[in-house]
Every structure is written in structure tokens, then in C-alpha cells.
TORKOL-4160 file (C-alpha; in steps of 0.2 Angstrom, whole numbers, padded with zeros to 4 digits, m for minus):
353
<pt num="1" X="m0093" Y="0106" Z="m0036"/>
<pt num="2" X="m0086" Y="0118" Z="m0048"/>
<pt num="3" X="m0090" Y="0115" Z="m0069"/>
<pt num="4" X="m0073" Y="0113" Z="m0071"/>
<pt num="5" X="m0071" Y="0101" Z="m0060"/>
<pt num="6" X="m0086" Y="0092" Z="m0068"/>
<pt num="7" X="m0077" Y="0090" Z="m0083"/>
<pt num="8" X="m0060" Y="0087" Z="m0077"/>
<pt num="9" X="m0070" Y="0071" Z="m0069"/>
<pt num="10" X="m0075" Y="0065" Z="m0086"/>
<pt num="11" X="m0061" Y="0070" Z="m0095"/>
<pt num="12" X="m0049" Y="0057" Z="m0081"/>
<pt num="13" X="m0061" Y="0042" Z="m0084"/>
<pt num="14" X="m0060" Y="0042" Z="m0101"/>
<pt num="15" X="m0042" Y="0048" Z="m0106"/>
<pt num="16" X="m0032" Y="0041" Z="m0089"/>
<pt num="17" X="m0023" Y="0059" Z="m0090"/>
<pt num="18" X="m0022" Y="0073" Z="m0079"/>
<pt num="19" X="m0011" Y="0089" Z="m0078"/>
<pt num="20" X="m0001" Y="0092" Z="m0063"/>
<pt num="21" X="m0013" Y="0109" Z="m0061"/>
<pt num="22" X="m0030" Y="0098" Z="m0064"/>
<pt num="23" X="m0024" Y="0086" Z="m0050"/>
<pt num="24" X="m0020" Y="0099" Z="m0039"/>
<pt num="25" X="m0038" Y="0108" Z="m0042"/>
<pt num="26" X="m0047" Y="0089" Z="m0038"/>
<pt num="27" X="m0038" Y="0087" Z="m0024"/>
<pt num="28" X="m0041" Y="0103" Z="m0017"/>
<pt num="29" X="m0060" Y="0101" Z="m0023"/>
<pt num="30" X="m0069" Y="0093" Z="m0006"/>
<pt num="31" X="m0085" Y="0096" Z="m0016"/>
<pt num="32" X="m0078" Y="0084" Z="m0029"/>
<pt num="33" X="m0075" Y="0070" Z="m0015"/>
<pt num="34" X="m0090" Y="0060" Z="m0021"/>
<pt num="35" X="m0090" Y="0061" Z="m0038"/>
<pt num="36" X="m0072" Y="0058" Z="m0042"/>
<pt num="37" X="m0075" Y="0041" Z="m0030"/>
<pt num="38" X="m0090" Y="0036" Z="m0042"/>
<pt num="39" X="m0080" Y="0038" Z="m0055"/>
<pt num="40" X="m0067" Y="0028" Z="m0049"/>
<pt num="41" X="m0077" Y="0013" Z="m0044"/>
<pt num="42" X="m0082" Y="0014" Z="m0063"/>
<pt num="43" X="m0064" Y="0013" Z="m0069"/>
<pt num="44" X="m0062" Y="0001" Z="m0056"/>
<pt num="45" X="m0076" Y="m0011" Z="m0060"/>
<pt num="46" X="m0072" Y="m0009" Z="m0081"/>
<pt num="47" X="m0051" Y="m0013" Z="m0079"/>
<pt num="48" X="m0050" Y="m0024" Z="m0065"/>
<pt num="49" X="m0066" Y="m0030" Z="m0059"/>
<pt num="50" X="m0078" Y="m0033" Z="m0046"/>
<pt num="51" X="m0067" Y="m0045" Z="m0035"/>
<pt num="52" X="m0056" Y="m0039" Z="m0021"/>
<pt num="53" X="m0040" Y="m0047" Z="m0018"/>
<pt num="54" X="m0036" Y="m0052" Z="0000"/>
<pt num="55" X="m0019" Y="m0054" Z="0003"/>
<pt num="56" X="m0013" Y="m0061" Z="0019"/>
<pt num="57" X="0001" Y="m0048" Z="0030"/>
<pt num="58" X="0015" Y="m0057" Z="0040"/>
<pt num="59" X="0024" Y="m0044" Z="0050"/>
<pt num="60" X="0040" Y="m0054" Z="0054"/>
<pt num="61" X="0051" Y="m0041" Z="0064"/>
<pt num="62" X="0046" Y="m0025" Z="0069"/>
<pt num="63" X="0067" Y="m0021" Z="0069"/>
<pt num="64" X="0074" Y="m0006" Z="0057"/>
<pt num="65" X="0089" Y="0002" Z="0056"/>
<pt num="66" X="0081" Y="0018" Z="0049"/>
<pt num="67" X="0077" Y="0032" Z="0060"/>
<pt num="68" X="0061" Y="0040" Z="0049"/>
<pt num="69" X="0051" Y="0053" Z="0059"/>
<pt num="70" X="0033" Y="0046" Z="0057"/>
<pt num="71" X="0039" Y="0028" Z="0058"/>
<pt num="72" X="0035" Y="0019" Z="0075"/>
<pt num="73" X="0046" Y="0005" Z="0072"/>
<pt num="74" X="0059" Y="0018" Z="0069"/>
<pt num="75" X="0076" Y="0014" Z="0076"/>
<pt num="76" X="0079" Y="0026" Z="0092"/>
<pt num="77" X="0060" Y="0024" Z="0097"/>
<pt num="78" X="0065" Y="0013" Z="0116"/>
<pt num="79" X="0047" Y="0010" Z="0119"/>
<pt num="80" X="0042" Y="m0005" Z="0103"/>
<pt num="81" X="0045" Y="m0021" Z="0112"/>
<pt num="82" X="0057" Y="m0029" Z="0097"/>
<pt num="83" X="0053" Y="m0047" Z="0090"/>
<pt num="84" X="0059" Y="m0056" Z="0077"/>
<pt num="85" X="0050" Y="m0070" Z="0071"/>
<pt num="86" X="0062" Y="m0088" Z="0064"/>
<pt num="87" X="0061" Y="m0094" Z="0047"/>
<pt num="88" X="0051" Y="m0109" Z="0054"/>
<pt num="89" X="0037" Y="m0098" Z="0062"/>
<pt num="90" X="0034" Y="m0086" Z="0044"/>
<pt num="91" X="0034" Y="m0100" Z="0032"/>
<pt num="92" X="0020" Y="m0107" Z="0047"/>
<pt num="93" X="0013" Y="m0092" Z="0043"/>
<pt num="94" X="0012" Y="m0092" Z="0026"/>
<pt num="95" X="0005" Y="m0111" Z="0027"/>
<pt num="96" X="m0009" Y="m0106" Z="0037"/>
<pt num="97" X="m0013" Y="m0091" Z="0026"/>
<pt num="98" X="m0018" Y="m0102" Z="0012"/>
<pt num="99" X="m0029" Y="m0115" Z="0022"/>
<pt num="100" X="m0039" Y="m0097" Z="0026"/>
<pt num="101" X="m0040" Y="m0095" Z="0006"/>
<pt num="102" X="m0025" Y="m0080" Z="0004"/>
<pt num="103" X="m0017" Y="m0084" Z="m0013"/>
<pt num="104" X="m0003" Y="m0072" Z="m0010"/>
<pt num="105" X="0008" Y="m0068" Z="0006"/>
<pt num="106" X="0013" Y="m0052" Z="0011"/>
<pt num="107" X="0032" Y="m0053" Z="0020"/>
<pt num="108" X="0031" Y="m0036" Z="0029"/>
<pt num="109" X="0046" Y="m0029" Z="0043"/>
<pt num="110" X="0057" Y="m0015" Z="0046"/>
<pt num="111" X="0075" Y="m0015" Z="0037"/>
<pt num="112" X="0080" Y="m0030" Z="0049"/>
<pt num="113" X="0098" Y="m0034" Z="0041"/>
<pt num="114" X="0097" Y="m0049" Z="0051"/>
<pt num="115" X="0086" Y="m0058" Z="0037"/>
<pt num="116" X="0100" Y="m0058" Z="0024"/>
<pt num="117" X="0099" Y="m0064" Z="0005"/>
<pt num="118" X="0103" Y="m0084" Z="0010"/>
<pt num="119" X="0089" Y="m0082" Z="0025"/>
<pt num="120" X="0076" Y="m0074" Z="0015"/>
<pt num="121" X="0080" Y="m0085" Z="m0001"/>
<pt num="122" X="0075" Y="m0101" Z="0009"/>
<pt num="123" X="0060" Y="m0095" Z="0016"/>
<pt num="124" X="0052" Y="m0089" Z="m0003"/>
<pt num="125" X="0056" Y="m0104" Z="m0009"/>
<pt num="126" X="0048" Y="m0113" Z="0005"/>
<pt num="127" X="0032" Y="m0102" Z="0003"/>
<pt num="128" X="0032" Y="m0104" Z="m0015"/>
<pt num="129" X="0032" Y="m0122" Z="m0013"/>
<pt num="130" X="0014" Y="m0120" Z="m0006"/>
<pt num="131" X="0008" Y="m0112" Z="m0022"/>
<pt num="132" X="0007" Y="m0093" Z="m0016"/>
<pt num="133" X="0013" Y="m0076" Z="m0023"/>
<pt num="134" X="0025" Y="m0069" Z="m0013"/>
<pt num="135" X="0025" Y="m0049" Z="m0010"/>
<pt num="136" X="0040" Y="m0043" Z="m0001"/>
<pt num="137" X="0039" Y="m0027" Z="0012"/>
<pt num="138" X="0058" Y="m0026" Z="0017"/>
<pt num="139" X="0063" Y="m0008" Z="0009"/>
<pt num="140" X="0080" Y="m0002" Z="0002"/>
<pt num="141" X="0093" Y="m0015" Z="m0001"/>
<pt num="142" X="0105" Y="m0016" Z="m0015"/>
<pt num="143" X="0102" Y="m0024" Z="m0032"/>
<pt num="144" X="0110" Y="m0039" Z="m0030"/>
<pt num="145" X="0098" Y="m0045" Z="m0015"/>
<pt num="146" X="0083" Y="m0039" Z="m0026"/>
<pt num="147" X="0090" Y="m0050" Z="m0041"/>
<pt num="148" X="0092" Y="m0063" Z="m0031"/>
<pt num="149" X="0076" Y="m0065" Z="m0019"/>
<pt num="150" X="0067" Y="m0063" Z="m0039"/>
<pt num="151" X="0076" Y="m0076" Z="m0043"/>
<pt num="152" X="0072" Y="m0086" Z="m0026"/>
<pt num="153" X="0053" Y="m0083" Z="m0033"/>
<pt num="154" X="0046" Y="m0067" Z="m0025"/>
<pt num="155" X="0033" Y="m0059" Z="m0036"/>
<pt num="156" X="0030" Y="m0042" Z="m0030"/>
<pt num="157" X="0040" Y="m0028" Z="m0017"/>
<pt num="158" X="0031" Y="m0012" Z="m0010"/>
<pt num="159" X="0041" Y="0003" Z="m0007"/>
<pt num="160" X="0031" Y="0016" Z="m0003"/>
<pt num="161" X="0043" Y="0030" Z="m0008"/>
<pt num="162" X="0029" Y="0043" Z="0005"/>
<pt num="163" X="0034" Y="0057" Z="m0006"/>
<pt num="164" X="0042" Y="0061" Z="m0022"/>
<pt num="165" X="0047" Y="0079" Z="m0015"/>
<pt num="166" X="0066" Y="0077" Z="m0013"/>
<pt num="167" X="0069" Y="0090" Z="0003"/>
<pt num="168" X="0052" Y="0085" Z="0010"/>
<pt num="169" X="0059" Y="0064" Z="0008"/>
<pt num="170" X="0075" Y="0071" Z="0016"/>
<pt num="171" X="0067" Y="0080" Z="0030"/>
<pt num="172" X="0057" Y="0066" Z="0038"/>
<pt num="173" X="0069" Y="0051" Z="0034"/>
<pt num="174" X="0086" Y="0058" Z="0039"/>
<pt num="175" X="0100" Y="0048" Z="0034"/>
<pt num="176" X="0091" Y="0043" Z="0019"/>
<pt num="177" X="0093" Y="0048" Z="m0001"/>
<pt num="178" X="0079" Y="0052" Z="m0010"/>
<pt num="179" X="0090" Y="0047" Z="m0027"/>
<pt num="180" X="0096" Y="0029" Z="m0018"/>
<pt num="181" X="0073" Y="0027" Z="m0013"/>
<pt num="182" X="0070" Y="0032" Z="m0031"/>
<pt num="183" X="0085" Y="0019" Z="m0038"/>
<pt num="184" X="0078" Y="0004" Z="m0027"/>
<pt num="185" X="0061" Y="0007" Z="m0035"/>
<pt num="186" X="0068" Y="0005" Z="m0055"/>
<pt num="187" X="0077" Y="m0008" Z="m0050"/>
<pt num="188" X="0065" Y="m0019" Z="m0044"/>
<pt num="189" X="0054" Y="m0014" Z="m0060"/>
<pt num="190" X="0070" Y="m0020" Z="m0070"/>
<pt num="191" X="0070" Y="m0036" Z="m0062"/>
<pt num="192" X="0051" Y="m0039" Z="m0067"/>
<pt num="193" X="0045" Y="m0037" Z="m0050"/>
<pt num="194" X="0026" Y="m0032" Z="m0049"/>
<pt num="195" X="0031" Y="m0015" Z="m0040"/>
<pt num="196" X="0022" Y="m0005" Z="m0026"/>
<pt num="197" X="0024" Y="0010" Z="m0020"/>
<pt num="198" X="0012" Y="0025" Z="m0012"/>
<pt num="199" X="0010" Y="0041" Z="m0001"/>
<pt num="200" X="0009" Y="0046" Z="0015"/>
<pt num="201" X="m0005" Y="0062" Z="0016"/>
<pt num="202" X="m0003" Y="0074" Z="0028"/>
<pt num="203" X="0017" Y="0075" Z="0031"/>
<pt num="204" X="0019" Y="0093" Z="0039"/>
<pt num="205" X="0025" Y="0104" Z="0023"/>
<pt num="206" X="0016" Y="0094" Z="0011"/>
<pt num="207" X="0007" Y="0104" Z="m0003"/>
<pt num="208" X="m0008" Y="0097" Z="m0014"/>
<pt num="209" X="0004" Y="0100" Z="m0029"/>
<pt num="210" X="0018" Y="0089" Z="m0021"/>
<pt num="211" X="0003" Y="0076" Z="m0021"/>
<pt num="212" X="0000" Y="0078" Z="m0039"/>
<pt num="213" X="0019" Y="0078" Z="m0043"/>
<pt num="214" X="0017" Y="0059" Z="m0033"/>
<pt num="215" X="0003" Y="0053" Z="m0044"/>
<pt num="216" X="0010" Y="0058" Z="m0060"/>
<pt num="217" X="0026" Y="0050" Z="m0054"/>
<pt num="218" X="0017" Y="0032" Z="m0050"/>
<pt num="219" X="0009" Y="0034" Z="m0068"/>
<pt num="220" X="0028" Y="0036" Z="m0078"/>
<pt num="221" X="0034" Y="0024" Z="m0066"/>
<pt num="222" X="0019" Y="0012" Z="m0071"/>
<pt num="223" X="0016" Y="0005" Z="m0053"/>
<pt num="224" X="0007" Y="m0009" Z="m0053"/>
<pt num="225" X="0002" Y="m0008" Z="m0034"/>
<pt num="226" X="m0001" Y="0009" Z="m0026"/>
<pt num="227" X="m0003" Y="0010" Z="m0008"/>
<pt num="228" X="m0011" Y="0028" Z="0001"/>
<pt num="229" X="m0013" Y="0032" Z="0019"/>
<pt num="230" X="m0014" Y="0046" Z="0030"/>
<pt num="231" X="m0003" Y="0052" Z="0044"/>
<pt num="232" X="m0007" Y="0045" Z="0060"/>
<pt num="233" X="0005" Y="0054" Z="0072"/>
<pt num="234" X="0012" Y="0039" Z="0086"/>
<pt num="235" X="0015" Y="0048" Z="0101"/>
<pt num="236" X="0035" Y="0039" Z="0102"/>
<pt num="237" X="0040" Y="0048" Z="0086"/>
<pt num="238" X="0045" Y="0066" Z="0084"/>
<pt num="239" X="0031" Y="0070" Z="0073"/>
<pt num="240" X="0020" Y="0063" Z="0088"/>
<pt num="241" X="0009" Y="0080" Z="0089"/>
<pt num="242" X="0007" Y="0083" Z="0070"/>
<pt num="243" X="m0008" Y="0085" Z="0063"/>
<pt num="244" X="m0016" Y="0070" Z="0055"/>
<pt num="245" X="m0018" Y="0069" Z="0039"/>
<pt num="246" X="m0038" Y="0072" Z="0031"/>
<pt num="247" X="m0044" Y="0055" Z="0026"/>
<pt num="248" X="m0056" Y="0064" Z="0012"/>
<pt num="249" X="m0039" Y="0072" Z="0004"/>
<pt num="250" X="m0031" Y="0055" Z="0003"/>
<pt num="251" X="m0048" Y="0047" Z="m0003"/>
<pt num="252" X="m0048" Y="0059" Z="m0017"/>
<pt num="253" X="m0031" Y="0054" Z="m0021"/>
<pt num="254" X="m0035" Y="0036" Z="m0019"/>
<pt num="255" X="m0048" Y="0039" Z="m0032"/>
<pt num="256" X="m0039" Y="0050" Z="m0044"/>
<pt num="257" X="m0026" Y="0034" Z="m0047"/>
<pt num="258" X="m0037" Y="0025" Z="m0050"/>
<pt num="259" X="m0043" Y="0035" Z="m0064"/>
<pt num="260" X="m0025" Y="0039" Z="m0069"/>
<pt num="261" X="m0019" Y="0023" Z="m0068"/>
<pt num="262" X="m0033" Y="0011" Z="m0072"/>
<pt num="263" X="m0025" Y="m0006" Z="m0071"/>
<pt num="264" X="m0018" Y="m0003" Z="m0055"/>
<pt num="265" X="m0020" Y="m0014" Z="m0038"/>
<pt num="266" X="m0026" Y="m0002" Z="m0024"/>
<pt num="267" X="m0027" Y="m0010" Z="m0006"/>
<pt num="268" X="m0040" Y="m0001" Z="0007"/>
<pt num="269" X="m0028" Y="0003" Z="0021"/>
<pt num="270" X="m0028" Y="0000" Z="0037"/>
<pt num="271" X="m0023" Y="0017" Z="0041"/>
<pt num="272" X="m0041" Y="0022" Z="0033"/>
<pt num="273" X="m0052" Y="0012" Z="0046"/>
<pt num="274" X="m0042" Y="0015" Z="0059"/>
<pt num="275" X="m0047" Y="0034" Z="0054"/>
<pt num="276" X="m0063" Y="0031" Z="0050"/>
<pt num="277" X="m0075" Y="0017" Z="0055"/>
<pt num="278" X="m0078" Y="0006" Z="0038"/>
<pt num="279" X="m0067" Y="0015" Z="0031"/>
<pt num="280" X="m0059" Y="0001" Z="0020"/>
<pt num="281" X="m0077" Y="m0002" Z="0013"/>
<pt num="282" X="m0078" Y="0016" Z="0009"/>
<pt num="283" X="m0061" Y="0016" Z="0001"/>
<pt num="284" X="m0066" Y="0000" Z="m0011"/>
<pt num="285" X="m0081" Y="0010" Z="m0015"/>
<pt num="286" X="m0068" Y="0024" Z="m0020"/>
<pt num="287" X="m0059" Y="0013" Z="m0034"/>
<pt num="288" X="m0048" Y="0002" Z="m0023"/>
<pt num="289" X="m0048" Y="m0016" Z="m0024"/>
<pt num="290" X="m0036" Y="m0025" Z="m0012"/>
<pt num="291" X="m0037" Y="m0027" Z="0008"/>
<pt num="292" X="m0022" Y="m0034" Z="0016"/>
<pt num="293" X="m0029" Y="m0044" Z="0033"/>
<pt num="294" X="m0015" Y="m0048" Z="0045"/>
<pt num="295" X="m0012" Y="m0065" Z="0048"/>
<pt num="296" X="0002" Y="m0062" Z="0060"/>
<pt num="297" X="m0002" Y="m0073" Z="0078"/>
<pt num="298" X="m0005" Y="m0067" Z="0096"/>
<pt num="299" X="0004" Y="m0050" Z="0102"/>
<pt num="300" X="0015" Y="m0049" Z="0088"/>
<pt num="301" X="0000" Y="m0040" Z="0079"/>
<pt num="302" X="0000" Y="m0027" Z="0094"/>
<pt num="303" X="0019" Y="m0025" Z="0095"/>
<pt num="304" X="0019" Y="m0021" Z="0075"/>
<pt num="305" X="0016" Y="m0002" Z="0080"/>
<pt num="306" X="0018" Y="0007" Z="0067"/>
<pt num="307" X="0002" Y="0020" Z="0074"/>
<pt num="308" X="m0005" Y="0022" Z="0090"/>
<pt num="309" X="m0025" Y="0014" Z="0089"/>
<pt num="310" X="m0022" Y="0002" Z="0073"/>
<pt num="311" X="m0038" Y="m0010" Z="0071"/>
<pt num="312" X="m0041" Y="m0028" Z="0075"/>
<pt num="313" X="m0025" Y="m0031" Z="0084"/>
<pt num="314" X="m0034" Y="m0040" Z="0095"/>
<pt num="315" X="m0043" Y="m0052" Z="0083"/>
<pt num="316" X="m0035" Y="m0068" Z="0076"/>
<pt num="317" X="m0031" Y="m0072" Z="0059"/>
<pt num="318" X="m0049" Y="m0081" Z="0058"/>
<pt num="319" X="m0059" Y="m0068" Z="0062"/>
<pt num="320" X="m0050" Y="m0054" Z="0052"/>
<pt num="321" X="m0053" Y="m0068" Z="0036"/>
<pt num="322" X="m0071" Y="m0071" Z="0039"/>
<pt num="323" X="m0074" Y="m0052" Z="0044"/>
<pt num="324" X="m0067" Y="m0044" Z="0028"/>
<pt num="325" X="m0076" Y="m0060" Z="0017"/>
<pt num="326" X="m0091" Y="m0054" Z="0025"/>
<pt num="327" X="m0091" Y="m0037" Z="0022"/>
<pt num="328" X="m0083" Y="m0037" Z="0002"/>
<pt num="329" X="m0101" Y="m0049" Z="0000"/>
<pt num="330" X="m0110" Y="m0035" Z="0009"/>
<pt num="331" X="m0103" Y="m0022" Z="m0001"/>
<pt num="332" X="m0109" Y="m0034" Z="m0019"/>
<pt num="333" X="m0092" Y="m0039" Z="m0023"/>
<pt num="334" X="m0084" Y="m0055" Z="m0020"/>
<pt num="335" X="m0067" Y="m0059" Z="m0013"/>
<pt num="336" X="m0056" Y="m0063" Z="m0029"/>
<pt num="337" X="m0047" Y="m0083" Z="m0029"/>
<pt num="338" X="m0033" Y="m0080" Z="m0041"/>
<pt num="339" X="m0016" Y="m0073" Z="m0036"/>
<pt num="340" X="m0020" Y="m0054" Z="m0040"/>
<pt num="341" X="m0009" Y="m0051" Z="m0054"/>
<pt num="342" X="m0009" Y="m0036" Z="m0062"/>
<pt num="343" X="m0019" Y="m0036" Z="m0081"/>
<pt num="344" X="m0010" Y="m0028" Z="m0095"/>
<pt num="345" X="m0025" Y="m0019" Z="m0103"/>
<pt num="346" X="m0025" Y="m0007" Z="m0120"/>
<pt num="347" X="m0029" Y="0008" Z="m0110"/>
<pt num="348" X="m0040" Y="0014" Z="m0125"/>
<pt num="349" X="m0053" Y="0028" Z="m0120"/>
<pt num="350" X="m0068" Y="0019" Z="m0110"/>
<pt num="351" X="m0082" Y="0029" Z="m0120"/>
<pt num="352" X="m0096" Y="0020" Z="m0107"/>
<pt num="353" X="m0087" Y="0028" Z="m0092"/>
């Protein structure tokens, strides 16, 4: 690993700042793989801990009306077999979730304008009647229906904006405005929702400085949840033989948020270990500390298809709980029991990093 890089390193931990070229020489730096996830588990184990928060997925409907190129669920792929689950079946769901110890609910589908404000209103407020933090996966919708499922009680929304490079955004998700993805994500961090966003590594085009241009982004948006993964081209989309994207890339970037944006909640994906065997293990020894098990039932899991190869779709709920508990202990951490909000720290310089 280059001296520079060495120092850059150090200078990250203790500072939480970067230039857009430092970044772009980390993340080009394979040699710096290790060392930057060391210091990230540092940053990570000083700001937010040893526990790992588990927070339980429910993929409701698998129905979108957007047409993104690297998206399985996209609307003119024939092949997904749709679902839709009723409001009955989620809030189940969500019931279940807690006996297996999840504190928060994750309400995850395609832009399915089926479940309208009324719809999904009822069925937060029927969650949050259990005493669970509800996150909400639904993507763009207008201010109003934001306002008003805050208001119903919903905690958190991700929006994984997948790049911050406008024509890059425009290429892959035709139809769709970089400016309107962009809006959705300050409005939601006006209405004081804990807001997530992230990357996907690998889209064809994509440079290492557009990467850096997305960290330093998430940091002057002040995400509270950031959410990386690689490319896994699906067969049924028209980036179906891209390349993949490099896990050790997006590690690198996993890890340099972390030291950029301290405070932050950082799930290991799925994407990683479907990659990579362990590979949530490696990413939560890489400055991450969330893992978002699936608790969705029977082949709803498998008709969730976001990626051809996605792990444990053949397991229940049960096991994906008592597997990831199992391995967090292996690991020397412990699954966290409180709702996994973000903590507002003084970002002073950690001198013992």
C-alpha cells in the first residue's frame, strides 16, 4: 500500500474528511483493502458500538411501475411471477418479526401504486401498535404521502439514490429525474425521517471519482442509513450480461463511510454474501453494523427477484434469525435489542483511532 495512502487512512479516522481526489486514490488502492476495513471497524466500534442491529425485511409486492435497467422487478421484465401480499398478511408479518426479537420492520416493494397513502397509513399504525420502528422501502412518491405516512408513525425510508452522477442516473432509470430522486431524498430528511440512501458499485460507465462524488454527497446530505452493494446482473434485465461489480471496490467504499460518516447505520448486504460466501461477516468486520434478515414467508422470498442467485430464499424466517444470531456472537458482537436509532454524537477527532 502506497505511504500516502497510509496516511490518508489515519487522517479519515480521526478527522471524518476526505477530498473527492483522496477518496478516489483509496478506492482505487486494492492494497488499502484491509487496512481501511480495520480502520473502520475501529470508527465503528468507538461511534456506534459492538451491537449489530437486525432488522427484519418484509417484501410486500414485487410490482413497480419503473422500468430501471439493473432492476428485476422492473416493469417490462414478463418473467417475475407478481404478488401482492393484503394488509392482513404484512401487519402478520411484522407480528411475527417481533416474537423472533426484530425491534424494527423493514416495508420493502417496487413502486406498487396499489398501496396508496389510506392503505399504507393503516398498516404503520397497526405495526406500531406492536411497539416496532417502521422503515419504509417504497421509492419516489410525492411530499404529501411522505408527510402523511411520518405522520401515521413511520421512522425511517431508504432510497438508494445508486448514483449521484446525473446522466449516469438518467441512463439506467429511463423515465426517471435525477432532480425529482434527489427532491424525494430532502424531503423526507425535512419531515424528520431517519433517511437511507446508498450505491450500486459496478453500473457500466461508473468511474471511481463518481463514487467519491456519492460519498461526499451522503456525508452533506447527513444520511443516517447508507446501504452499498454491487451489481449483480439478472439475466431478465438489459444489463443482464454486465459485468459484476468487484465486491473488494464496494468493501472499500463500505468502509471509507464509515470513516466519513461515523455515526452512520451500515447494513451488510445481501448482495455481498450472495457474492462472496460470509460476506456479511466480512462486511461487519469492515465498519458495518446492521443485517436486514428477510422474514417474508414460503416462495414470496424467491419471487422477490431482484438478482438471479440471492441467498437463503429457501430458508424460513426462523432459521435466517437463529443463523445471523449465531454468527454476529461468532464474530464477538452481539445482536443489539434496541430499536437502532441513529446516535447524535460530537464528531470531535478520535485521537485513540
Amino acid at each position: 500500500m502506497q505511504a500516502e495512502s497510509t496516511a490518508l487512512i489515519a487522517r479519515a479516522a480521526q478527522t471524518h474528511q476526505l477530498t473527492e481526489q483522496e477518496l478516489v486514490q483509496l478506492l482505487g488502492d486494492a492494497a488499502a483493502t484491509e487496512p481501511l476495513a480495520a480502520a473502520a471497524d475501529r470508527v465503528r466500534h468507538a461511534y456506534v458500538g459492538d451491537g449489530v442491529h437486525l432488522r427484519g425485511l418484509i417484501e410486500f409486492s414485487n410490482i413497480c411501475r419503473q422500468n430501471c435497467m439493473y432492476c428485476g422487478l422492473r416493469r417490462d421484465n414478463s418473467r417475475v411471477e407478481r404478488y401482492r401480499l393484503e394488509a392482513e398478511a404484512i401487519v402478520e408479518l411484522a407480528r411475527k418479526a417481533k416474537g423472533y426479537g426484530y425491534r424494527t420492520v423493514v416495508l420493502q416493494s417496487g413502486e406498487d401504486v396499489y398501496f396508496t397513502v389510506p392503505r399504507l397509513c393503516a398498516i404503520i399504525r397497526a405495526i406500531k401498535q406492536l411497539d416496532l420502528a417502521v422503515t419504509l422501502s417504497l421509492g419516489e412518491r410525492p411530499r404529501e404521502e411522505y408527510a402523511a405516512w411520518r405522520a401515521a408513525g413511520a421512522d425511517r425510508y431508504l432510497l438508494r439514490i445508486e448514483t449521484t452522477d446525473r446522466a449516469l442516473y438518467e441512463q439506467y432509470d429511463p423515465g426517471m429525474s435525477w432532480a425529482n430522486r434527489d427532491r424525494c431524498l430532502r424531503d423526507l430528511r425535512e419531515l424528520g425521517y431517519e433517511v437511507g440512501t446508498g450505491t450500486l458499485v459496478g453500473l457500466p460507465g461508473q468511474t471511481l471519482s463518481m463514487l467519491a462524488k456519492d460519498i461526499l454527497y451522503y456525508q452533506a446530505l447527513d444520511a443516517d442509513m447508507l446501504g452499498i452493494g454491487p451489481l449483480i446482473p439478472n439475466a431478465d434485465t438489459p444489463l443482464g450480461t454486465a459485468q459484476a461489480g468487484d465486491f473488494d471496490l464496494t468493501r472499500r467504499m463500505v468502509s471509507l463511510l464509515r470513516l466519513l460518516l461515523p455515526e452512520a447505520n451500515i447494513p451488510a448486504t445481501t448482495a455481498m454474501e450472495t457474492m462472496r460466501p460470509r460476506g456479511r461477516e466480512i462486511i461487519l468486520a469492515s465498519g458495518a453494523n446492521v443485517v436486514m434478515p428477510n422474514v417474508t414467508e414460503g416462495d414470496y422470498r424467491r419471487k422477490y427477484a431482484l438478482y438471479p442467485g440471492k441467498i437463503c430464499v429457501a430458508d424460513t424466517p426462523a432459521d435466517c434469525r437463529a443463523c445471523m444470531g449465531g454468527r454476529i456472537k461468532a464474530m464477538g458482537r452481539y445482536v443489539a435489542t434496541d430499536k437502532g436509532f441513529r446516535k447524535h454524537q460530537n464528531l470531535k477527532e478520535q485521537t485513540a483511532l
